[in-house]
N, C-alpha and C positions, 0 to 999 in steps of 0.2 A: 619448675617453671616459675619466671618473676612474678610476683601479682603488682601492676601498677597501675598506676591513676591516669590519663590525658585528662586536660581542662580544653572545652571547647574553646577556640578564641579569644576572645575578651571577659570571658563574664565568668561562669561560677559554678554552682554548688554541691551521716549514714549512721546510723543508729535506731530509738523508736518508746513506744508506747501504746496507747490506746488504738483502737482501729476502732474509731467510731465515723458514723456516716457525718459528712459536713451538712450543718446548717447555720445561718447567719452569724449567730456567736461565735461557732469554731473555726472559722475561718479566719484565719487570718493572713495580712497583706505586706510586704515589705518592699518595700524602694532604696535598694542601692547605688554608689557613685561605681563601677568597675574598671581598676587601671591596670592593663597590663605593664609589668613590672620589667618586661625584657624591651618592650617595642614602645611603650609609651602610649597605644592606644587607648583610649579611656570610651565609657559609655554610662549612661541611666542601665538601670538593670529591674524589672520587677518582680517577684518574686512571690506566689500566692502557693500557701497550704491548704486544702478543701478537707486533710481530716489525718491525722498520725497514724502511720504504719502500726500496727500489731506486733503482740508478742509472738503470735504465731508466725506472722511473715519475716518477721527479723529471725525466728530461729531456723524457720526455712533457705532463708540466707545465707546463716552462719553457718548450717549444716553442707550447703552449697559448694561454697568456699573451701572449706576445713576439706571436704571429699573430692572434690576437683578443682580447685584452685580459683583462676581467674575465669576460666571458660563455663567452671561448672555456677561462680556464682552470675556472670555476665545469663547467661538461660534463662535461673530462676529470676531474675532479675526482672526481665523480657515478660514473663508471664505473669506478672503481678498485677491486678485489675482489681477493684478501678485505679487511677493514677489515686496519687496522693495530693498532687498538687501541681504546680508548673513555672516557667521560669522565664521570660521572652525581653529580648531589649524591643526600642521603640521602632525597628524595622524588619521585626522576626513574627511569626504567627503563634510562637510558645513551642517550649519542647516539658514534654511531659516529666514528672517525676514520680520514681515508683518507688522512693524508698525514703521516709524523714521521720525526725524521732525530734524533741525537744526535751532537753534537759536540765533540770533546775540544778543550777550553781552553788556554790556552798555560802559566798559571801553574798547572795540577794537576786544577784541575778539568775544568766540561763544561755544555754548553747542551744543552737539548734544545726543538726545536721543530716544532709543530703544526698542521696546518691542517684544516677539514672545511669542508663547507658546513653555513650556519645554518638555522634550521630559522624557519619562517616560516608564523606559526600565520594561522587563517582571517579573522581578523578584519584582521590586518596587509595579509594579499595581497585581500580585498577592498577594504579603502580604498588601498592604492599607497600607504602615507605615502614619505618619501623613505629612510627607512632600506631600503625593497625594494631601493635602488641597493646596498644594501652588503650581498652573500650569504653572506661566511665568517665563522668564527672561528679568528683564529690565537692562537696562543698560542706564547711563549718561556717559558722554566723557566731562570733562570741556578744552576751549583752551583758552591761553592768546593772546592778541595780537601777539605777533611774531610767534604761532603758535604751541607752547609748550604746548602737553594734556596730562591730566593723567584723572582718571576716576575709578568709583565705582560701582560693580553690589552688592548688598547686599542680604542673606539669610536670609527667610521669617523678609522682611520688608513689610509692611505693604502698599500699596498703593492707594492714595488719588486723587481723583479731588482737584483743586485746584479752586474756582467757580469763583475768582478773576481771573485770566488768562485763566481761561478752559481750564487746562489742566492735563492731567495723570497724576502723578509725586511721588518717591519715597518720603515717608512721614520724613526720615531722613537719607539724605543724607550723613550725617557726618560714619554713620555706614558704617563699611569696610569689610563684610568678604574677599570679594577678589577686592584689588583694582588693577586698569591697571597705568602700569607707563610706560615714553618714548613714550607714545602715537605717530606716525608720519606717516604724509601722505606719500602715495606709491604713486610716478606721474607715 
């Protein structure tokens, strides 16, 4: 079975770290520009972490994935509590996140990346078009040193273990249907 990616609509955003409880420091906030790249849609996007996913959770994941593929990681996926964080543009209520990790760059900066499952409205899951095969949205956020991010969520790309770092990861990156640009943290 394929394992691949959907990006909801216009906006966005899997790896990990710490599973510490959020409090005011750990928190943090980001605002993006979101253009889709096929249709020209564009939107504000906001984007808040409340606390990085665990190593336990990320290998719950990976264990997920590796043993049943797309459907066995989309479950564990499902069951991850509390959220991580969450993602809403300025006419949506938020869609949760259960899976983000950030990761420090080699030249200064830091990637941070996200997974949930997509949300899959009535009309979609009663016709089964073929996007049903693709249940997540992940998203990457690349920063540079100074702190300048822009970032790529791609439609049905394909997603990979990577066995060398263990970890989730869009299989190519380069591919844009909607990328975030102006990335910047909200203090």
């Amino acid at each position: 079975m394929k394992k691949f990616l959907v990006l909801f609509g216009v906006v966005l955003t899997v790896a990990l770290s710490l599973g510490v409880p959020a409090s005011a420091q750990q928190r943090q906030s980001y605002r993006a520009f979101a253009v889709s790249m096929p249709t020209g849609a564009a939107g504000q996007v906001d984007i808040v972490f409340e606390r990085w996913s665990s190593e336990a959770e990320r290998e719950t994941l990976t264990a997920a994935f590796n043993a049943k593929g797309q459907d066995g990681l989309l479950s564990a996926l499902q069951k991850v509590k509390p959220r991580v964080g969450y993602y809403r543009t300025p006419n949506s209520i938020g869609i949760d996140i259960q899976f983000a990790k950030e990761i420090p760059g080699e030249d200064g900066g830091k990637r941070i990346i996200f997974l949930t499952d997509r949300r899959i409205g009535f009309t979609e899951a009663r016709n089964r078009p073929r996007t049903i095969d693709y249940p997540f949205t992940m998203v990457e956020m690349r920063f540079d040193k100074n702190g300048v991010g822009e970032g790529r969520a791609s439609v049905m790309t394909m997603i990979t273990h990577n066995k060398k770092t263990n970890q989730i990861e869009l299989e190519n990156y380069s591919s844009d249907p909607v990328r975030l640009t102006k990335i910047e943290a909200i203090k």
